[in-house]
Structure formats: C-alpha cells, structure tokens
C-alpha positions in Angstrom: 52.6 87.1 80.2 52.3 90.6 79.5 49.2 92.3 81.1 47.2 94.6 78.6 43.5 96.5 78.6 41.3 95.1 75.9 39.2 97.9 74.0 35.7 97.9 75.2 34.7 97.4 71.8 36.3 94.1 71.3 35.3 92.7 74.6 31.9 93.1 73.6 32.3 91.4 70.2 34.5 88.6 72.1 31.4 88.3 74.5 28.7 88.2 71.2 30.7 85.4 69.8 30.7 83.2 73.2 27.0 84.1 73.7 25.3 84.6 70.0 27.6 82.4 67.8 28.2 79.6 70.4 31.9 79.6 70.0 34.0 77.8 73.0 35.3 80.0 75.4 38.8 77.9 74.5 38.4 78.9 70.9 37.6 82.5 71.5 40.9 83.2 73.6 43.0 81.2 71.6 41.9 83.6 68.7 42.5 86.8 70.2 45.2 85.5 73.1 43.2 85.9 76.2 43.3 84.1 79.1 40.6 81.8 79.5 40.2 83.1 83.2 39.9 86.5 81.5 37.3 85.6 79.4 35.1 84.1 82.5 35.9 86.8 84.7 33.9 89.2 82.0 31.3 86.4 81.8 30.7 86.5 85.4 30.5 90.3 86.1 28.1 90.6 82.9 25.8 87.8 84.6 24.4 90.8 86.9 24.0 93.5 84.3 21.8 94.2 81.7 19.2 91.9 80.5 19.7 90.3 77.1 17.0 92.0 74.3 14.8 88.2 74.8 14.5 88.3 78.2 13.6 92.4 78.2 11.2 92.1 75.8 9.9 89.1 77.6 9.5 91.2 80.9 8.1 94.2 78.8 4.8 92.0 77.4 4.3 90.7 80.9 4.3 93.7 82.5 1.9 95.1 79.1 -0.5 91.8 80.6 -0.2 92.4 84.1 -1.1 96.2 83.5 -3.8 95.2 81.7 -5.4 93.2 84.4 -5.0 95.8 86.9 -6.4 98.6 84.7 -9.5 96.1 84.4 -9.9 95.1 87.8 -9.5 98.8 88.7 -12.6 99.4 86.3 -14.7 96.3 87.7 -14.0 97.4 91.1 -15.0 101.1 90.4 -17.8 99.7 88.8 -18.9 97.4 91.8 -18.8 101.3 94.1 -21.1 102.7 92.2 -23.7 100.1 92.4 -23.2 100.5 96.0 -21.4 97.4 97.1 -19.1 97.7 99.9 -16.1 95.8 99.1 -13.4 95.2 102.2 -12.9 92.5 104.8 
C-alpha cells in the first residue's frame, strides 16, 4: 500500500465525522481509503490536545463560579478586618 500525507484539512473533517456524526471508524476509512490504524493513530494523539468547545465552555462557567466565590470571600474577609477581627490560626 502506497504511503501518502493526508491534507490537514481532510483529517479534520475525517475526525468531525467519527466524533460529531457518529460514523464508524470502519466506515470512515473505507470512504476515503485509510487505514483504520491511521485513523486511531490521529484519534489517539488528538486525545491530549485541545478541548472540545463543551468541555471548554464547561471549564469557562466553572472558573466564572469559582471566581465569584473568591471575589466574595475576599470581600467578607476584608470586611471581617475592618471590624477588627483577627482572623489566622
């Protein structure tokens, strides 16, 4: 079998239908004749990049609620120093 680079482009829209349409892996290669071990070797080196646009927008209103508590416990606590408590173990 012939070894060839597969445009950027197209491994991106090979990796959209595996991930966002649901097609089989089996069906996907057969398609564009790719290996199937090509197709999981992609799928494996994208498991440690970038978030998908879910789980990023997940972590961005956490991090929007955690904020928030720290702004207000940063408030209460300044609070609490002015009314001369002493606050430490």
């Amino acid at each position: 079998m012939k070894k060839y680079r597969v445009a950027p482009e197209l491994k991106t829209q090979i990796l959209a239908r595996i991930k966002n349409d649901g097609v089989p892996v089996s069906q996907v290669a057969k398609d564009h004749g790719i290996s199937e071990k090509t197709i999981y070797a992609w799928i494996a080196k994208g498991v440690s990049g970038e978030p998908t646009m879910k789980e990023f927008l997940k972590l961005k209103k956490e991090n929007e609620q955690l904020l928030a508590v720290v702004g207000k416990l940063t408030i209460d606590l300044s609070t609490l120093k002015k009314r001369g408590f002493s606050i430490g173990a």
